[in-house]
Phi, psi and omega in degrees: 000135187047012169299039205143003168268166223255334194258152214239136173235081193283138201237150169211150213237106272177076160277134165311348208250316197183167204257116140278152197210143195200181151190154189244150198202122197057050215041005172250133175271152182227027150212135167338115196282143178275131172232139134251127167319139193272334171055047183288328170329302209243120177326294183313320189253026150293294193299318187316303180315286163340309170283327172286295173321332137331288187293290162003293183286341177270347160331297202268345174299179185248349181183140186313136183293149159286342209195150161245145172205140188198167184266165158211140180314124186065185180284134183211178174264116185263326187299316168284016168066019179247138192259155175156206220026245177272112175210083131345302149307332208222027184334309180296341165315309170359296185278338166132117148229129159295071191288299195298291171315334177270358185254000174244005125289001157257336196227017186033013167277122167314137170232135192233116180223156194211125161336130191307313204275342175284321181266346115032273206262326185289353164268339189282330202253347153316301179207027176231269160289316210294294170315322165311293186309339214244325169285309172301333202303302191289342155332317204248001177108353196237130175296349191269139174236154149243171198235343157247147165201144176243149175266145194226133164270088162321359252197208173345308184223202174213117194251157228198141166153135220274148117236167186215108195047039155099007180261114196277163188242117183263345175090167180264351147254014169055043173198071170235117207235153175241335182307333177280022184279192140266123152333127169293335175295329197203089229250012131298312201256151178281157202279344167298343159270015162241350195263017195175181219268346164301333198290280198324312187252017147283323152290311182294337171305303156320316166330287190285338221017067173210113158311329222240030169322326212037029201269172184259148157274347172313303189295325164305308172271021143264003156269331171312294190274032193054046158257005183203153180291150176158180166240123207293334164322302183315301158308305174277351167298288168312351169260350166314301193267302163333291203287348193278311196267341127341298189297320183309295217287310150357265179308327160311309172280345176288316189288341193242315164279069237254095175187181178282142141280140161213150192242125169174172242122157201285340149311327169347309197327326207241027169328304196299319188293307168328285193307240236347239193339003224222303308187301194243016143263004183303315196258024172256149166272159171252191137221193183247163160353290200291302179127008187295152165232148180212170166304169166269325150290135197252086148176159174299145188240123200250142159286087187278018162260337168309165137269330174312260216316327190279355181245352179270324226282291165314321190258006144071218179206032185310143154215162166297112194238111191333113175274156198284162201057014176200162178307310189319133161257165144227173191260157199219105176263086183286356186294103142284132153261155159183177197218151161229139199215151176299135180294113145280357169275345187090149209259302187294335167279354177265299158336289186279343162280313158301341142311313200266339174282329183289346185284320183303331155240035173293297183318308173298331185290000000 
């Protein structure tokens, strides 16, 4: 979709640390992305900043842009472009900014802003997992396409978001969040504090017993993966644990939301260590009252990066089944599925695309 328009969308990727600024035009950006400290403390030079990184990227088109469309961190009124409430990141924010009516009164241009993990899943489900999985299925002979799929985000926080039939679901208060599930340990705490890159070094730390280690998680799953000294036990017990309580949270939204996943952000990084424990709590069981045991998921859950699991994933349990009082058959696939799989697009390049497909087609309606 839109992989051959015509039309230019400037773009920014809205980090706490710093701003990348782009645009995009047929689904490939076509200017060098610009980065600036984002000065999210201070208001003034936050928007100031904003506006220069803008102007900057229309500076190098060939032609006026249709739109500005970009993600931002956390809960806002997004259909009205107004930011505010809990942002960490964004502190001068707080209090409520119309950034989108004011940055579309500087730039006579639609401004379009969206939760970071929505547009996430909505570049994904466009030009990313979805379609690919959906490419290999027929690839392989099986007639199942899906049509949903949900997205999850690892890094600073654990961001959460939907599409359904190629349609992203913004909610009626543009607040459908996952990071505010309960921790499966302590169902006080919020599951994000098991979820994100505070989690990884707050458990290797407990590990190691020293809190104030100062590692990184990147440098954790390099100790994970023998490339750096340190203990390696530790390390993968921390990303071990990110999946177990990742999976709990997981598994909720999968169950009320029936489609493929995919996941990412920069913990990604540290998949091999994640899925296992990530997997098998997907693939655990419950029971009822009575002592009856069930899945905990009511469909099969495929490693869709396995190639094993993805061919079994594909070829499903079909057979014929007899219509009753006649001869006649049909194929009857009792295999419920679904799959979850790693971004191969990247967060920030899945991001920047779901923008620029959400402003064309705001623009188009």
């Amino acid at each position: 979709m839109y992989s051959n328009d015509k039309r230019t969308v400037v773009t920014l990727d809205a980090g706490g640390s710093n701003f990348e600024f782009s645009a995009i035009q047929g689904n490939k950006v076509i200017v060098e992305p610009i980065r600036k400290p984002s000065n999210s403390h201070d208001l003034d030079l936050c928007i100031a900043t904003m506006k220069q990184g803008f102007e900057e990227v229309m500076a190098k088109l060939d032609e006026k842009p249709v739109a500005i469309s970009f993600a931002f961190p956390g809960p806002a009124d997004y259909p009205n472009g107004i930011i505010g409430g809990f942002l960490p990141n964004f502190p001068s924010f707080r209090d409520g900014v119309a950034l989108g009516p004011l940055l579309q009164r500087h730039f006579n241009l639609p401004v379009f802003i969206n939760n970071d993990a929505d547009l996430f899943v909505y570049g994904e489900a466009l030009a990313g997992a979805l379609p690919e999985v959906n490419r290999k299925l027929a690839d392989l002979g099986s007639a199942k396409q899906y049509q949903n799929l949900l997205g999850f985000t690892w890094g600073t926080g654990f961001g959460f978001g939907f599409v359904v039939n190629n349609n992203l679901h913004i909610g009626d208060n543009s607040c459908s969040e996952i990071y505010c599930l309960p921790h499966p340990d302590d169902h006080s705490v919020i599951v994000e504090d098991g979820v994100a890159i505070r989690a990884v070094t707050r458990v290797y730390g407990e590990w190691i017993e020293d809190p104030d280690h100062g590692l990184s998680p990147a440098e954790i799953c390099d100790i994970a993966k023998g490339k750096r000294t340190g203990n390696q036990e530790a390390a993968i017990r921390s990303f071990e644990k990110l999946g177990e309580v990742a999976g709990d949270a997981i598994a909720y939204a999968v169950t009320l939301i029936d489609g493929i996943m995919v996941i990412g952000g920069g913990l990604a990084a540290a998949h091999e260590y994640i899925m296992p424990s990530l997997l098998k709590v997907l693939r655990s069981k419950m029971h009822t009252m009575k002592g009856e045991t069930l899945n905990r998921l009511q469909f099969d859950i495929y490693d869709l990066d396995n190639e094993d699991e993805f061919a079994q994933f594909a070829k499903g349990k079909s057979r014929e089944l007899k219509i009753y009082g006649s001869e006649e058959t049909v194929v009857y696939d009792p295999n419920k599925r679904v799959g979850i799989t790693i971004s191969k697009l990247g967060a920030g390049k899945a991001t920047a695309l779901g923008a620029y497909a959400y402003a064309l087609h705001k623009i188009d309606a």
